[in-house]
N, C-alpha and C positions, 0 to 999 in steps of 0.2 A: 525331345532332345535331352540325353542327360548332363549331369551336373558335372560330369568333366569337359565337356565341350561348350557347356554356356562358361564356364568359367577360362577356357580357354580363349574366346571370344571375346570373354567383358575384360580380361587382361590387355589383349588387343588395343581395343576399343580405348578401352583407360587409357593406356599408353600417347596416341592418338590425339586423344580429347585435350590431356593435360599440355601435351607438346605445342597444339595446335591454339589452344588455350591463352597459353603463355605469350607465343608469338602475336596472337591480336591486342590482349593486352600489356605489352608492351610498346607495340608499334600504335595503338592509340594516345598511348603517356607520350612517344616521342611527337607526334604530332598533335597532339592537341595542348598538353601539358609542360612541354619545354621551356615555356617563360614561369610558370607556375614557381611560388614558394617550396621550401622544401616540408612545410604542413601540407601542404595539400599533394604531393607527392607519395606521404607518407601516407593519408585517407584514401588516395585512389589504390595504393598497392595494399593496406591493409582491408578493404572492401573486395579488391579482386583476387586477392591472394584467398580470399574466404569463398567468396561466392562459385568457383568452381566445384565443391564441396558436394551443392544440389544433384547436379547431372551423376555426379559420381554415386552418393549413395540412391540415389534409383537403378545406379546400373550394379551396384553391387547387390541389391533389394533381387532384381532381375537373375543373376547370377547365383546367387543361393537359394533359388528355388522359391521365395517366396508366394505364398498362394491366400494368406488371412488369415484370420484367428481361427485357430484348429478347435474342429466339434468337441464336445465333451462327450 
């Protein structure tokens, strides 16, 4: 596959991820978190405002071709 079509794909995909993302952690705040302080409001969106991050740079890792530390 080359690198214009995994990159077309992992734009996709990202797009996706983050939308789909968002909407579960927000609709956990609202239902789990509603009586919650507004510190603890602030730890669960600053936690998941981050933790999205992971899936992304693997899929960006995936999309540039990544293959390991290249031979000498």
């Amino acid at each position: 596959m080359s690198i214009r079509m995994k990159k077309l794909i992992g734009t996709v995909v990202m797009i996706i991820l983050v939308c789909l993302y968002a909407i579960f952690a927000t609709a956990y705040a609202s239902l789990y978190l509603a009586d919650s302080s507004g510190l603890t409001h602030l730890a669960f969106f600053s936690i998941s405002g981050l933790l999205w991050v992971v899936p992304a740079m693997l899929l960006i890792r995936w999309m540039e071709g990544y293959r390991g530390k290249p031979r000498p």
